[in-house]
N, C-alpha and C positions, 0 to 999 in steps of 0.2 A: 565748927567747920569754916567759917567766916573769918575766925581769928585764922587759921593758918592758910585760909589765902590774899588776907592782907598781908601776911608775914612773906608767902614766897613773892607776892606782887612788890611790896617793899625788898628784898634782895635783889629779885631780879635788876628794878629800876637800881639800884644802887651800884650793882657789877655794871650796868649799861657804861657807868663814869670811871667806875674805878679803871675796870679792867684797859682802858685806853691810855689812860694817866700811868699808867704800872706800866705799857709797854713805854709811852715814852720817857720815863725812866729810864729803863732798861736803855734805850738809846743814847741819851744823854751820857749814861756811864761809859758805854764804848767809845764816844766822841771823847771824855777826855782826860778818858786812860789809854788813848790812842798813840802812839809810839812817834814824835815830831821829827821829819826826813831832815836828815843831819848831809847837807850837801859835801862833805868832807867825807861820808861814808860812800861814796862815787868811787866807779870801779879806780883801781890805783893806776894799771895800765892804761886807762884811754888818754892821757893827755898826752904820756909818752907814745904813744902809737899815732897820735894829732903830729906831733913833733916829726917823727920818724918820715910821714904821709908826705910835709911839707919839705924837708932835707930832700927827699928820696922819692917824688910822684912816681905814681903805678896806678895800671888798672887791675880789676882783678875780674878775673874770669873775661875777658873781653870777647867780642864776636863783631866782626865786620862782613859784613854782605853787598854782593853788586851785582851787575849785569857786564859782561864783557861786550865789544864791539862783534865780534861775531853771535850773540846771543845766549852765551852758556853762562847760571849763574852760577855764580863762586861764592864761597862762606867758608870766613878765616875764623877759628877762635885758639884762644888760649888761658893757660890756666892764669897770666900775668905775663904783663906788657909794662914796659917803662919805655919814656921818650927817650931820643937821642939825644948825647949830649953834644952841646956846639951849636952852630947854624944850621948843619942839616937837619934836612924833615927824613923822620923816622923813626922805629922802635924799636927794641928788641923783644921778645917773647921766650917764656919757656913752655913746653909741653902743648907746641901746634897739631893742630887739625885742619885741614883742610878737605872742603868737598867743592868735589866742581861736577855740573852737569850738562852735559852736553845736546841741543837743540833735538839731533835725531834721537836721543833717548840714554846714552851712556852715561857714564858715571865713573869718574875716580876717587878712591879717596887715600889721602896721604895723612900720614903722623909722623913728628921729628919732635925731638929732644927739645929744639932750640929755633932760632930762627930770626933774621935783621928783615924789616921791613925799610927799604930804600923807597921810599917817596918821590925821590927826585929820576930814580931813575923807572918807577911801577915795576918796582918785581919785588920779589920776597925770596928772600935768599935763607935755604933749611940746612942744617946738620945736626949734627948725634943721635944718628942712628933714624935714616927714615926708611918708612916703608908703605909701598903704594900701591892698592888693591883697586883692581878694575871689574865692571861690571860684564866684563868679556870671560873673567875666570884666571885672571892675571894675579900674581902677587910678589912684589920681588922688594929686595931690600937695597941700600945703596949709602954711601955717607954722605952725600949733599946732592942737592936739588934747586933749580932756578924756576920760580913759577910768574909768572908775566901777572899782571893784574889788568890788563885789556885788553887781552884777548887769550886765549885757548892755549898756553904753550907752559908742558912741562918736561923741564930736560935736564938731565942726568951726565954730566961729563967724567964720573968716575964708575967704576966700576960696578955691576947689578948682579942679582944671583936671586934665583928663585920657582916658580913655578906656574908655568902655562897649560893650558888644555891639553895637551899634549903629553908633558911629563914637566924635567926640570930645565932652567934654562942659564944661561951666562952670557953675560955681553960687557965690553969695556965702555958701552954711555946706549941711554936709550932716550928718548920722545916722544910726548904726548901732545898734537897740536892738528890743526884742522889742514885737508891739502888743498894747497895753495892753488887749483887748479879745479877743484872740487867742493865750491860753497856750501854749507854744511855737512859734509862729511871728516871725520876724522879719522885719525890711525896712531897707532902707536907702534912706535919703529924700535928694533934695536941696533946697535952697530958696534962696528970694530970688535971685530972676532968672536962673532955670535957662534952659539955652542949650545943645543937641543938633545936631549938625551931623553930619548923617546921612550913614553911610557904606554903600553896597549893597553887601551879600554879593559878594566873588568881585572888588571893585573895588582 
């Protein structure tokens, strides 16, 4: 009986060594048969796309936000922006969004194709294909838009078509901007040959 618990007390002590030595074994082996990072195995496209970055700067996904002089914040993004080329300040953008909120509680928001942010002059000039939905129940389309970037002013010189509380609507140019006689209040106006095609409640 004494022999075989000198015998399990000698194994036991003996795994106490081994079995540590046998994992760091094991370890050792992984280290190095470990597979040496071959810097030439680096994606093939990123240097070309370094290249392209520097030829051709852009932002991507860009978002600019402010505070206008009458109080309303505005927030420009898009899905890519590249500067202007030459001395002027500015950019152009594809696939803008624009939201602007208004102090008393409204709310516009525009999408366009495309769009020149003029620096020099604060506004952002949109085309292809915008469309501007208001928190009044507004929604009309249009192919270019002039939006001021300090203060509250968004205007329409070509033609609009779309849908009002009311029903559907048309007008040769409309605006969005604060009245000038009426500090924070806004309106949105349409003109030159407004045309409402009245839709009743419930129809």
């Amino acid at each position: 009986m004494r022999r075989d618990d000198n015998f399990h007390s000698t194994a036991v002590a003996w795994l106490k060594v081994a079995l540590p030595l046998l994992a760091l074994a094991i370890l050792s082996t992984l280290f190095l048969v470990a597979r040496t990072v071959d810097p030439s195995d680096a994606i093939p496209f990123a240097e070309v796309d370094i290249e392209d970055r520097v030829r051709e700067p852009r932002l991507t996904q860009p978002t600019w936000a402010g505070v206008t002089d009458d109080g309303a914040a505005l927030t420009i993004s898009a899905d890519e922006a590249r500067p202007q080329q030459g001395d002027a300040l500015g950019a152009s953008a594809n696939a803008l969004v624009l939201d602007l909120q208004t102090p008393d509680g409204g709310r516009a928001n525009l999408v366009a194709g495309r769009g020149m942010l003029d620096s020099d002059q604060g506004v952002l000039l949109v085309d292809g294909g915008v469309t501007v939905t208001t928190s009044t129940g507004y929604e009309v389309t249009t192919d270019a838009m002039r939006a001021a970037l300090d203060r509250t002013s968004l205007i329409s010189e070509t033609p609009v078509t779309g849908t009002a509380p009311a029903g559907q609507i048309t007008a040769g140019a409309m605006e969005i901007s604060q009245q000038p006689d009426a500090p924070g209040q806004y309106l949105l106006v349409f003109k030159n040959g407004v045309r409402l095609l009245y839709t009743p409640t419930g129809k």
